[in-house]
N, C-alpha and C positions, 0 to 999 in steps of 0.2 A: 315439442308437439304443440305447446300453445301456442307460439310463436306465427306458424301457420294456420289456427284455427282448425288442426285436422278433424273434429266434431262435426265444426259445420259442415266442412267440404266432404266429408263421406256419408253426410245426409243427402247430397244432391247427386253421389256417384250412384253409377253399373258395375264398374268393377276399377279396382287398385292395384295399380302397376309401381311396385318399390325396389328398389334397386339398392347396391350394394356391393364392395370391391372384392369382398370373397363372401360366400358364403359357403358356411360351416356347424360345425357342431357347437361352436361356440355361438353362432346365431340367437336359438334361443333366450341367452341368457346377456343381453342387455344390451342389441344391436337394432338401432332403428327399424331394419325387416319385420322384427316379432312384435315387437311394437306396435306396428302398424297393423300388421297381421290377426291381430289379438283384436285391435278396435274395429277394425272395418268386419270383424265377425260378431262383433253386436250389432251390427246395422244388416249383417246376413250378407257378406258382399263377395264374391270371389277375389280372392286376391293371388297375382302372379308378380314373382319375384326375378327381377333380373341379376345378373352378375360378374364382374370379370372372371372371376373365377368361382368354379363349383368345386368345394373341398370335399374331403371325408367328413361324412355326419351331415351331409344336406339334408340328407333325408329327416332329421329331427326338427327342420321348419314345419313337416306337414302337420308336427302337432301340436304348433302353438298359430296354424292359420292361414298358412301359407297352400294354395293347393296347389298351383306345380309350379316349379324354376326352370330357367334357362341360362345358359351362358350367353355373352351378348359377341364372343371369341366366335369365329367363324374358319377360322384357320388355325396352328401355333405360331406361336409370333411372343418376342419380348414384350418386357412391360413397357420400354419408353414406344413401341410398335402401339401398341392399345393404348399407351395414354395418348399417342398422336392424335389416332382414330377415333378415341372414345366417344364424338360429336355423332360419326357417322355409325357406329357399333352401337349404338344405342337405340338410335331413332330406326337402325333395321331391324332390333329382335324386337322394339316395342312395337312394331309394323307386323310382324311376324305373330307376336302373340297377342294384338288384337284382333287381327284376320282367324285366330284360332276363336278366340272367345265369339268373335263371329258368328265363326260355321257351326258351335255349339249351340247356336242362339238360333239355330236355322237363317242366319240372314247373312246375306253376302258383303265383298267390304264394303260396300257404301249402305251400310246399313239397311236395305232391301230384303225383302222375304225371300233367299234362296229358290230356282227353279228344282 
């Protein structure tokens, strides 16, 4: 985390999009998600969680910060299938759930005050 200065850079976010190759029950307990999860919730900041896979025990990210996940999978498909795609499987659900954070925000994608 120092590394990236993640401090500074969630002093100047809206919200945190972290990702992750499963996420699990074991998330929690020592997997970059939570992590993150944990700091971007002293700055008070939404954070949405991506993943190739969503395991048993996701649901125990919402309580170390994480307010909601997605898979970035859109079909079933192998793993060497998603690792091909993982370019384009990522950059669609991180499209996806910023258009969500969006319309929560009342503002459309281009950042506009919703009609």
């Amino acid at each position: 985390m120092r590394y990236i200065d993640l401090d500074r850079n969630l002093a100047k976010a809206d919200l945190v999009i972290t990702a992750e190759g499963s996420l699990d029950g074991q998330t929690p307990y020592g997997k970059a998600p939570a992590e993150i999860a944990r700091r971007a919730k002293s700055w008070k900041l939404p954070v949405i969680a991506l993943a190739g896979t969503v395991g048993q025990g996701a649901a125990s990210t919402l309580s170390v910060g994480v307010d909601a996940y997605f898979s970035i999978l859109t079909r079933p498909c192998s793993l060497d299938e998603a690792v091909a795609d993982a370019r384009r499987l990522v950059r669609d659900a991180t499209e996806q759930a910023v258009r969500l954070f969006a319309l929560g925000r009342g503002l459309d994608a281009r950042g506009r005050i919703a009609a």
